[in-house]
Gaussian input, Z-matrix of N, CA and C with variables (Angstrom, degrees):
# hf/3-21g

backbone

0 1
 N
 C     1     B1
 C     2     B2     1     A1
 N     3     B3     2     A2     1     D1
 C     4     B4     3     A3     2     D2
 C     5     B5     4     A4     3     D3
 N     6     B6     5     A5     4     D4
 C     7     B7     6     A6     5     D5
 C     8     B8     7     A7     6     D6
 N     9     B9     8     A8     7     D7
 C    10    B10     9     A9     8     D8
 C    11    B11    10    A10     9     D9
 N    12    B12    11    A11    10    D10
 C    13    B13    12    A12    11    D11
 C    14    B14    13    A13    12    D12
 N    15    B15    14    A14    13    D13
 C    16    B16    15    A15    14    D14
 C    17    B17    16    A16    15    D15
 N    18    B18    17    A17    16    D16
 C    19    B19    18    A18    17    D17
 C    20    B20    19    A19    18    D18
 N    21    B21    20    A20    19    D19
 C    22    B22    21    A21    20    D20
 C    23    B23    22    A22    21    D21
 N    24    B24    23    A23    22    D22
 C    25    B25    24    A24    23    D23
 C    26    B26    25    A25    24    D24
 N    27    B27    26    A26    25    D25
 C    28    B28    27    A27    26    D26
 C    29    B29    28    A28    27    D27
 N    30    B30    29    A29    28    D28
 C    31    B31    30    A30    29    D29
 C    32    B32    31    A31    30    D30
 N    33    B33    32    A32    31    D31
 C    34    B34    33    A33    32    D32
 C    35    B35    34    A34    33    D33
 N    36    B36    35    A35    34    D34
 C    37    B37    36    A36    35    D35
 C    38    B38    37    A37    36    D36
 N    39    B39    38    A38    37    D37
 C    40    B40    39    A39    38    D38
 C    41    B41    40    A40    39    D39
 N    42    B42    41    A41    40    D40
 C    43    B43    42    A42    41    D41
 C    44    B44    43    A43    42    D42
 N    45    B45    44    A44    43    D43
 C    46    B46    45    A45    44    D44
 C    47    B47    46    A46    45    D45
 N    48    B48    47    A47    46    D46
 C    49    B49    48    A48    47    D47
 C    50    B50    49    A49    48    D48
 N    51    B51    50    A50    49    D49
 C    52    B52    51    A51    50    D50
 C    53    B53    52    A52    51    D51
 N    54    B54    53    A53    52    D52
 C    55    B55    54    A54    53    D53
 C    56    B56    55    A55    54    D54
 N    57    B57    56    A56    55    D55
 C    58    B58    57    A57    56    D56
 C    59    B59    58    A58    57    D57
 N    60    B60    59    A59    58    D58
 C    61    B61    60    A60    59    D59
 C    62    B62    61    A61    60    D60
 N    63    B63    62    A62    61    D61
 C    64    B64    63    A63    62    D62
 C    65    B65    64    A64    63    D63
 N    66    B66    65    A65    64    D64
 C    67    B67    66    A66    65    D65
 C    68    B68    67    A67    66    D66
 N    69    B69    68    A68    67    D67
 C    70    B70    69    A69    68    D68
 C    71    B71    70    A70    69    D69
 N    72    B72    71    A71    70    D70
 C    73    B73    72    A72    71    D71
 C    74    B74    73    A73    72    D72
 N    75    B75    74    A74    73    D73
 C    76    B76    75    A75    74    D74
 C    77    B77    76    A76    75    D75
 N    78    B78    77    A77    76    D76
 C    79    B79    78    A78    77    D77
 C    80    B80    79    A79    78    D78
 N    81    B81    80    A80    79    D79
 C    82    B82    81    A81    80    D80
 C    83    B83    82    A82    81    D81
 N    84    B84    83    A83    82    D82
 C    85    B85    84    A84    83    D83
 C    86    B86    85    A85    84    D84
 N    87    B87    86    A86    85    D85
 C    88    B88    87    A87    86    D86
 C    89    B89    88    A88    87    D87
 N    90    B90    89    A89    88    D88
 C    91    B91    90    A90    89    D89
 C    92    B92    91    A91    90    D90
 N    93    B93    92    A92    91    D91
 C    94    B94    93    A93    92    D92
 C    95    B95    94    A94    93    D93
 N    96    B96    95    A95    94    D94
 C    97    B97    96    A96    95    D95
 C    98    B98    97    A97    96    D96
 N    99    B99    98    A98    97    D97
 C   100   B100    99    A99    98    D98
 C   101   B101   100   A100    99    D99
 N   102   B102   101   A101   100   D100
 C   103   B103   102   A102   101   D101
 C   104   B104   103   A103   102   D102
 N   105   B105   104   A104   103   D103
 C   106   B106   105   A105   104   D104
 C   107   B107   106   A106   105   D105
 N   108   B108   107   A107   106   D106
 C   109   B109   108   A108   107   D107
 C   110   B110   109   A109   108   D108
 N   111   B111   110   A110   109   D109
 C   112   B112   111   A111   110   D110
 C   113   B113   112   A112   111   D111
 N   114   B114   113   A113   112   D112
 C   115   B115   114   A114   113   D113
 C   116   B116   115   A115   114   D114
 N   117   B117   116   A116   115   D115
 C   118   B118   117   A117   116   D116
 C   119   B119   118   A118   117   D117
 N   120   B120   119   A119   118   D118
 C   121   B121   120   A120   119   D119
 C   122   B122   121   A121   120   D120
 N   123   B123   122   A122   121   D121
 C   124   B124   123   A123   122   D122
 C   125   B125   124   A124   123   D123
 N   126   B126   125   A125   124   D124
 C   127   B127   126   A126   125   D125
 C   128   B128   127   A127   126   D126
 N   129   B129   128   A128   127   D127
 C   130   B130   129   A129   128   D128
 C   131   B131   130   A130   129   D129
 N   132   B132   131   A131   130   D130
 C   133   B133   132   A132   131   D131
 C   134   B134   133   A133   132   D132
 N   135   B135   134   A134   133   D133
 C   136   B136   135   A135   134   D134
 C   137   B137   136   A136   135   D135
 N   138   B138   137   A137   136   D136
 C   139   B139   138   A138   137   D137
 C   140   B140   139   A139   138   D138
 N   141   B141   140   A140   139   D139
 C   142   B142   141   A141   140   D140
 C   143   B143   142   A142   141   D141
 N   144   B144   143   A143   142   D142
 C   145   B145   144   A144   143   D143
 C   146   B146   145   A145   144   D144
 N   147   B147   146   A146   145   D145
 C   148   B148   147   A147   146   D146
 C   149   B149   148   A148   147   D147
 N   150   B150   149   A149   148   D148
 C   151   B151   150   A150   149   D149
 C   152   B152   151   A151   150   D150
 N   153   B153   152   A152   151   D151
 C   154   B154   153   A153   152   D152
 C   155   B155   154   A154   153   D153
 N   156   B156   155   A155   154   D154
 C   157   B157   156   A156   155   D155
 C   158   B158   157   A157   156   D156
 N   159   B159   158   A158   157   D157
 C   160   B160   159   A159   158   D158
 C   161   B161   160   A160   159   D159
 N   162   B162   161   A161   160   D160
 C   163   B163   162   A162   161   D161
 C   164   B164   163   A163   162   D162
 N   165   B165   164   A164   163   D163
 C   166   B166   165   A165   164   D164
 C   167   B167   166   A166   165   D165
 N   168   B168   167   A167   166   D166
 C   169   B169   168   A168   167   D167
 C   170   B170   169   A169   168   D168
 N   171   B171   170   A170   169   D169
 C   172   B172   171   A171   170   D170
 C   173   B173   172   A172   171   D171
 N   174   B174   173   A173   172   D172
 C   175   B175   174   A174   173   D173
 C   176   B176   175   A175   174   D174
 N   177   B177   176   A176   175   D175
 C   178   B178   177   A177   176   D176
 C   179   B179   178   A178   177   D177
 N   180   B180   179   A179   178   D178
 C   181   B181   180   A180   179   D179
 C   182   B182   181   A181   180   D180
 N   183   B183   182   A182   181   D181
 C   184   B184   183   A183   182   D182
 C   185   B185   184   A184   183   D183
 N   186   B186   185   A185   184   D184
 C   187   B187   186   A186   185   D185
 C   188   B188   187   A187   186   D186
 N   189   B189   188   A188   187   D187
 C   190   B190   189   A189   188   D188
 C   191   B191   190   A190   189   D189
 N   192   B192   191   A191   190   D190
 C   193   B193   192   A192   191   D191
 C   194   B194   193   A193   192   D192
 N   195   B195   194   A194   193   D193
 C   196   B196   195   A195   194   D194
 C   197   B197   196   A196   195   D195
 N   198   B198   197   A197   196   D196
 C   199   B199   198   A198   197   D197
 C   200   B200   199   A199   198   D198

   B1=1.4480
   B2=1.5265
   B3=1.5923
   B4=1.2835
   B5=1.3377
   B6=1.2513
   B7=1.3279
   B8=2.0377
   B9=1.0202
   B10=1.5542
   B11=1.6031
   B12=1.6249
   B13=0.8074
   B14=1.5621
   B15=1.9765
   B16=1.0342
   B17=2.0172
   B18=1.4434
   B19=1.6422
   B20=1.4108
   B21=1.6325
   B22=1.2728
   B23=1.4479
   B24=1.8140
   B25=1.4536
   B26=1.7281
   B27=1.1026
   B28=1.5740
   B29=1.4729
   B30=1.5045
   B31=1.2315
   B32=1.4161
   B33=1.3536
   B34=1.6023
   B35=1.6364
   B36=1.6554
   B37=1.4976
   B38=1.5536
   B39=0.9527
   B40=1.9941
   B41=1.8487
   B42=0.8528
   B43=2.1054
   B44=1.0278
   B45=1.5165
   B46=1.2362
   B47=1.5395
   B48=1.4948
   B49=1.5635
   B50=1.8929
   B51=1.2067
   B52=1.6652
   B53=2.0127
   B54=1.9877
   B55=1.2049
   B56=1.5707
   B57=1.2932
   B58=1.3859
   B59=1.1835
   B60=1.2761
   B61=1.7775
   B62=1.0374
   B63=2.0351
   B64=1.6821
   B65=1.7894
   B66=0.8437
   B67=1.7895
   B68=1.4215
   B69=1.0401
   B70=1.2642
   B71=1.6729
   B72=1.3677
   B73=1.0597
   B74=1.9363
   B75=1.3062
   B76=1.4899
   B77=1.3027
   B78=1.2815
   B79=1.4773
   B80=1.4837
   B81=1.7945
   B82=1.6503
   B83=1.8032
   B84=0.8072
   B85=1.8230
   B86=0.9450
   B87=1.4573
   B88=1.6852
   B89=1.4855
   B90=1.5497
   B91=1.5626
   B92=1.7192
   B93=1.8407
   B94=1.5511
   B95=1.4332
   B96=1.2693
   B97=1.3271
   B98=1.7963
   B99=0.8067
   B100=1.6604
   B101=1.7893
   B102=1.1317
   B103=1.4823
   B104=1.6275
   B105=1.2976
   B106=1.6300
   B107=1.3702
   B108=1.4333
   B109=1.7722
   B110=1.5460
   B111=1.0554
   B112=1.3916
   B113=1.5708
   B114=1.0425
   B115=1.2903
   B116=1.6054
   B117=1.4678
   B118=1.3526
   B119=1.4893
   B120=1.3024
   B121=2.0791
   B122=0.9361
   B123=1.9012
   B124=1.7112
   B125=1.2851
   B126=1.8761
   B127=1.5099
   B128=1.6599
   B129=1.7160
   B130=1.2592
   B131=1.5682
   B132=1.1095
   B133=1.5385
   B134=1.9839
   B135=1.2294
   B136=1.5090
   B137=1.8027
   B138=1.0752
   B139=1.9376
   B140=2.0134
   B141=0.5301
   B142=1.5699
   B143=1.8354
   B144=0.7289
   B145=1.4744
   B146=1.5738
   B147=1.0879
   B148=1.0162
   B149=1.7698
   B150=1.6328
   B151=0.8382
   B152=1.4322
   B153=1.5348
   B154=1.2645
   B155=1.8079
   B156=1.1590
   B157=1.4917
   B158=1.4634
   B159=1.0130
   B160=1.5229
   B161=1.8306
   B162=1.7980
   B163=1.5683
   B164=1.6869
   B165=0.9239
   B166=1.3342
   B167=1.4100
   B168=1.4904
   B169=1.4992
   B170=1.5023
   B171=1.1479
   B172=1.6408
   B173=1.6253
   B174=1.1695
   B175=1.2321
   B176=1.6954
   B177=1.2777
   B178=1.1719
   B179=1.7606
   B180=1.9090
   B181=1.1061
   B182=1.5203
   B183=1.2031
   B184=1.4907
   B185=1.4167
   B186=1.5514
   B187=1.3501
   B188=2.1975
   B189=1.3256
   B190=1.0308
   B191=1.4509
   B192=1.6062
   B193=1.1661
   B194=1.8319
   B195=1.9113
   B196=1.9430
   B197=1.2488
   B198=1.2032
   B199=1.2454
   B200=1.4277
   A1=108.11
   A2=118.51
   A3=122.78
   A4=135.63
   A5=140.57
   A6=121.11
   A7=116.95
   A8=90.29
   A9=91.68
   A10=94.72
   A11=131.26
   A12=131.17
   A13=132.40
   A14=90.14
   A15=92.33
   A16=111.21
   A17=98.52
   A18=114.36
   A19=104.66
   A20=108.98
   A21=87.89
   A22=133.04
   A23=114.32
   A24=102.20
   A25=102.75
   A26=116.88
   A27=96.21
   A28=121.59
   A29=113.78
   A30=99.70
   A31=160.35
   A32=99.54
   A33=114.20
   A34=136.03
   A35=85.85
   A36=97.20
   A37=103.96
   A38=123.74
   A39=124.50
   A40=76.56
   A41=141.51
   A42=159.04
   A43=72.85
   A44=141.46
   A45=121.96
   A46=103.39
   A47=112.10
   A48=127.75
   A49=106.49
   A50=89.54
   A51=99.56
   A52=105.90
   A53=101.42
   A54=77.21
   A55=153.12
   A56=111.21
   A57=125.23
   A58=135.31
   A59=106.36
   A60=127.37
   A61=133.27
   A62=101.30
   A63=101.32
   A64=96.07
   A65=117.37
   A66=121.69
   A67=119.98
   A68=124.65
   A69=138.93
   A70=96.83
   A71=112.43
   A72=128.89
   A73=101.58
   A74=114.28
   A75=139.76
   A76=96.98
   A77=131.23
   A78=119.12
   A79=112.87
   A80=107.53
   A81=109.45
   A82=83.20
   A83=128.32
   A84=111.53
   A85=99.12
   A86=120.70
   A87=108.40
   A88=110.88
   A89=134.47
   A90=133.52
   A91=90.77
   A92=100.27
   A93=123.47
   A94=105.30
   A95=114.26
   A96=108.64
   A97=84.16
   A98=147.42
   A99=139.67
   A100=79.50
   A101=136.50
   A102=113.39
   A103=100.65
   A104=123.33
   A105=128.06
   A106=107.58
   A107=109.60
   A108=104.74
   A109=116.72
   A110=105.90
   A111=126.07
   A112=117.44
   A113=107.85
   A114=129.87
   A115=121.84
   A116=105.62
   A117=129.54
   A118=105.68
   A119=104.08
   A120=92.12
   A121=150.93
   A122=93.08
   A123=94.97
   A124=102.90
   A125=121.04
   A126=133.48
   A127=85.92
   A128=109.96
   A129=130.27
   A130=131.66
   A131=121.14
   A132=144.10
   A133=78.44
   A134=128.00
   A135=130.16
   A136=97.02
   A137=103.79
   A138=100.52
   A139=98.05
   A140=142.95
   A141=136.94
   A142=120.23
   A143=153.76
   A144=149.54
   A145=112.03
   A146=133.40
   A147=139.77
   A148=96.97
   A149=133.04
   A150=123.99
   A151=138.99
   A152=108.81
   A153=115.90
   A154=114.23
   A155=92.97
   A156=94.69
   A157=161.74
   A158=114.53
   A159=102.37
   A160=102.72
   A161=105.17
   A162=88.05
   A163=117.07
   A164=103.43
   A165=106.13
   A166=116.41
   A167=115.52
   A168=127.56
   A169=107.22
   A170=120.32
   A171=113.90
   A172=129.31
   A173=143.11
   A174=107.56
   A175=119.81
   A176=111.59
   A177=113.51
   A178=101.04
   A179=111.94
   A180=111.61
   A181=103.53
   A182=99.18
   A183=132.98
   A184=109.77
   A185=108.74
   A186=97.51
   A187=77.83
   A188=97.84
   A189=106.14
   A190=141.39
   A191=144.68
   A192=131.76
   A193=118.48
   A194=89.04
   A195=74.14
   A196=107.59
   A197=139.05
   A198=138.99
   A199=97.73
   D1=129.71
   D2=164.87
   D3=-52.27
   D4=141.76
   D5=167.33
   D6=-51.32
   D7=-27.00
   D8=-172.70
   D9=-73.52
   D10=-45.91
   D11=176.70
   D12=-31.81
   D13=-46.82
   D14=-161.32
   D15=-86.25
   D16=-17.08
   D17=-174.78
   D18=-64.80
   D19=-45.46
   D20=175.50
   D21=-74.39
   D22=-44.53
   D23=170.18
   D24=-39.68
   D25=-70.75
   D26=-160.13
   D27=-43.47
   D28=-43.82
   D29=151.50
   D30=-41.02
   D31=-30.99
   D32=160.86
   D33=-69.27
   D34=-28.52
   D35=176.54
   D36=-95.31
   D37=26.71
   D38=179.74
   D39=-120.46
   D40=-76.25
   D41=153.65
   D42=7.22
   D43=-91.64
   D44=-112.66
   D45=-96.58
   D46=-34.56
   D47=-170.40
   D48=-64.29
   D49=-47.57
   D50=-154.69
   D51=-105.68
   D52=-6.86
   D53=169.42
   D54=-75.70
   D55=18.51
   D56=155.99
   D57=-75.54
   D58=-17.52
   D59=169.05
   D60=-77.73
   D61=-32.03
   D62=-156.83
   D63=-118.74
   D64=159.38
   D65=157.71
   D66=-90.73
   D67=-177.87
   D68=-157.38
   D69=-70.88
   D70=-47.18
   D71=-145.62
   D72=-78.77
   D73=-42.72
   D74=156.06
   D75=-54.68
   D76=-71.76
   D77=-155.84
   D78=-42.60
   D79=-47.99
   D80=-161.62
   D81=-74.90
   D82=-13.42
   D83=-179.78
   D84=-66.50
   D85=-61.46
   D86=-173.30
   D87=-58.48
   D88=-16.82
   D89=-155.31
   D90=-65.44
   D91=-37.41
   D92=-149.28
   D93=-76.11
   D94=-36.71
   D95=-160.11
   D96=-104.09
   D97=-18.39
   D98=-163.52
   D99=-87.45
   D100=-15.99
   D101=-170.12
   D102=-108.94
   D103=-26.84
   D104=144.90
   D105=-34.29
   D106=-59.91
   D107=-173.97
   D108=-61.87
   D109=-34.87
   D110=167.05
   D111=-43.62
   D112=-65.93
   D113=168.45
   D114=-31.83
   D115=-60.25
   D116=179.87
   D117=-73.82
   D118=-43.30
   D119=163.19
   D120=-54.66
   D121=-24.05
   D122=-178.22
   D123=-89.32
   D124=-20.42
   D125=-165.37
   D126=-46.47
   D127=-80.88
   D128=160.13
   D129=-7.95
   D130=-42.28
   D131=-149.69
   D132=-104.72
   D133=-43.95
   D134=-161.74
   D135=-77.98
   D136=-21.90
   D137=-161.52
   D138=-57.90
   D139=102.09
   D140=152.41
   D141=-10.78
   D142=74.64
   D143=-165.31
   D144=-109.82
   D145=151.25
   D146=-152.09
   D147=-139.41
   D148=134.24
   D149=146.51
   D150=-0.36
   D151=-65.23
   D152=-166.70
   D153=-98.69
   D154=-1.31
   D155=160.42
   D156=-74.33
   D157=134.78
   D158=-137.75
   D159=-110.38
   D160=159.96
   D161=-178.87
   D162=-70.78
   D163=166.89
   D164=177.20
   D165=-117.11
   D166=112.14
   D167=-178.11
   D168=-131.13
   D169=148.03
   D170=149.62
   D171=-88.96
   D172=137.01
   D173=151.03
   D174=-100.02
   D175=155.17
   D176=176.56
   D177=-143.56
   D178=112.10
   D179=177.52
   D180=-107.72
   D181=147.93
   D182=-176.76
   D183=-96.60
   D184=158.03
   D185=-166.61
   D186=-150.09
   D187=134.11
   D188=157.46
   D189=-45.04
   D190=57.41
   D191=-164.83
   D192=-39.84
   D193=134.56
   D194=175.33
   D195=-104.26
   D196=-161.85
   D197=-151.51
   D198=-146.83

C-alpha cells in the first residue's frame, strides 16, 4: 500500500464519519495533518528493530539538596 494510498483511505473514513461536523475548511486540516502522521510512520516504520530490543531511556533521579 502507498502512502498516498494509505492518507486517503484514512481520509475517507474521517469524510464519511465526521462529515456532518466538520466544514470544508476543517476537513483539508485533517487531509494535512493525517498526511504529517503519515509521514512520521513511514520515518518510524524505516527504523530496523529487532525482537529483542529494548526502549531506550535513562533514568536519572534527583534529589532535592537540603540546606
Amino acid at each position: 500500500m502507498s502512502v498516498f494510498d494509505e492518507a486517503d483511505i484514512l481520509f475517507d473514513l474521517i469524510k464519511n464519519k465526521y462529515k456532518n461536523r466538520l466544514n470544508d475548511e476543517q476537513l483539508e486540516k485533517v487531509k494535512e495533518k493525517i498526511s504529517e502522521i503519515i509521514d512520521a510512520t513511514e520515518k518510524l516504520r524505516a527504523i530496523p528493530l529487532d525482537n529483542s530490543d529494548e526502549p531506550k531511556f535513562i533514568f536519572n533521579p534527583s534529589r532535592e539538596e537540603e540546606n
